[in-house]
N, C-alpha and C positions, 0 to 999 in steps of 0.2 A: 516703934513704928517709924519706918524713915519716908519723909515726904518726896514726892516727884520733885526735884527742881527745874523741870521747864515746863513743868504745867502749872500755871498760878491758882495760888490760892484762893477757893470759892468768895471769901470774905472781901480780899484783895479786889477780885475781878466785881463782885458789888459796889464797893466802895467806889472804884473807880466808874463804876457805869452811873451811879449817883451825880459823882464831879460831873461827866459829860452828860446828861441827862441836865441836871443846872443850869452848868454854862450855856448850851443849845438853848434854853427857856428865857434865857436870860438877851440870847443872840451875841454870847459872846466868842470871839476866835479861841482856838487853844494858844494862837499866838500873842493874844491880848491877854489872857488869862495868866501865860509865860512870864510878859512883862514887870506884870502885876507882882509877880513870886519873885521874879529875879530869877526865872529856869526857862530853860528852851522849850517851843514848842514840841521838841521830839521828847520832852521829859513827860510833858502833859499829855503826850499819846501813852507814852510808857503807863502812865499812872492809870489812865482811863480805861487802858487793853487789861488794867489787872499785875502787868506783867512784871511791874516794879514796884516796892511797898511804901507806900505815905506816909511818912512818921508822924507821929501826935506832933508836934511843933509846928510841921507844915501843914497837916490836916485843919488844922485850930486855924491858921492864917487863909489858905481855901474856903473855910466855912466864914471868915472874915469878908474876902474878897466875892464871896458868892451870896454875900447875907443871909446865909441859915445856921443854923444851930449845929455843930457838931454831930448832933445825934439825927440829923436828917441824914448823912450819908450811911449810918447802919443801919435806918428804917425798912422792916421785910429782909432782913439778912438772912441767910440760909442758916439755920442753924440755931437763930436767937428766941429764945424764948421770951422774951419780954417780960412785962408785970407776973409775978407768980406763977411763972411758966407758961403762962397763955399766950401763944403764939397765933398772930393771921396768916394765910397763905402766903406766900411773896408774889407778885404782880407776876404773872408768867410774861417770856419774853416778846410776846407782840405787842402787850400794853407798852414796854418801853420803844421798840421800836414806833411805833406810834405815835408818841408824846416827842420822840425824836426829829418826826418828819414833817413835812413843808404843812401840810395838814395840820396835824398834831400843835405845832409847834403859833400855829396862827388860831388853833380855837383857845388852849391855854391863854396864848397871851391876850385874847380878846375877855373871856371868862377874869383873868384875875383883874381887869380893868373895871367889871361889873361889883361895885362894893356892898348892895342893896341884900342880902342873905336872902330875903322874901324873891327877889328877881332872879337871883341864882338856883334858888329849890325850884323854881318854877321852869328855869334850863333844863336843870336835872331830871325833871319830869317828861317836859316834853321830848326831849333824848331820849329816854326810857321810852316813851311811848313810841315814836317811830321806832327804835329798834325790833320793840315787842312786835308791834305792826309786820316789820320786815321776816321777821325768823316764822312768825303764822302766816308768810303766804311764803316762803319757801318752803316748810312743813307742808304745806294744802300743793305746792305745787309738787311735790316728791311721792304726795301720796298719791296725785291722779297720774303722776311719771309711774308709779309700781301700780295702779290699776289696767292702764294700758299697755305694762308689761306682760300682766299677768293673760290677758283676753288677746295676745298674738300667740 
């Protein structure tokens, strides 16, 4: 089987949305990040796009520079089955975009400031419960939208 070469590879392009997914969390530049490595910020777009591949050497010095574990940037990879073959979903792409942006990126960073697990589940919860709140009244509101459809 002969692969595309100008289409990056799935794993690749994970990997890389990992890095930048971090560094954002972290609020750090890709120019900062560059420095760090001793590579150009155009290398850390290259890595992040997928586009170029991250050698375990460098990968290992990124998970250094980013303080996570190596195996944070395969986490939810397409493809990996995990423990005994049990695999989770992988985050679909809005959750990262999300954790990406101005939003995102300011409740994360407030969230891991909270170290209390009991103050955190109770975050958890109550996020949960406005959400649920939110999706039952646009559900309630779609349905008297398709009752008023139906009686014109």
């Amino acid at each position: 089987m002969v692969e595309n070469k100008k289409k990056p590879n799935p794993i690749d392009q994970h990997v890389g949305s990992r890095v930048r997914l971090r560094r954002t969390m972290l609020g750090m530049s890709q120019e900062k990040l560059g420095e760090s490595l001793g590579i150009t910020f155009q290398q850390i777009q290259k890595y992040e796009k997928g586009s170029n591949r991250i050698g375990a050497s460098r990968l290992q010095r990124i998970s250094e520079v980013l303080n996570v574990p190596v195996s944070y940037f395969f986490e939810d990879a397409p493809g990996s089955g995990g423990a005994g073959g049990l695999h989770e979903p992988a985050a679909p792409d809005y959750v990262a975009d999300f954790l990406s942006s101005s939003e995102g990126l300011q409740l994360t960073r407030a969230f891991i400031r909270i170290s209390d697990p009991k103050v955190r589940r109770r975050i958890i919860d109550l996020v949960k419960s406005f959400a649920d709140a939110a999706e039952a009244d646009s559900k309630a509101d779609a349905k008297a939208e398709a009752k008023v459809e139906t009686k014109a």
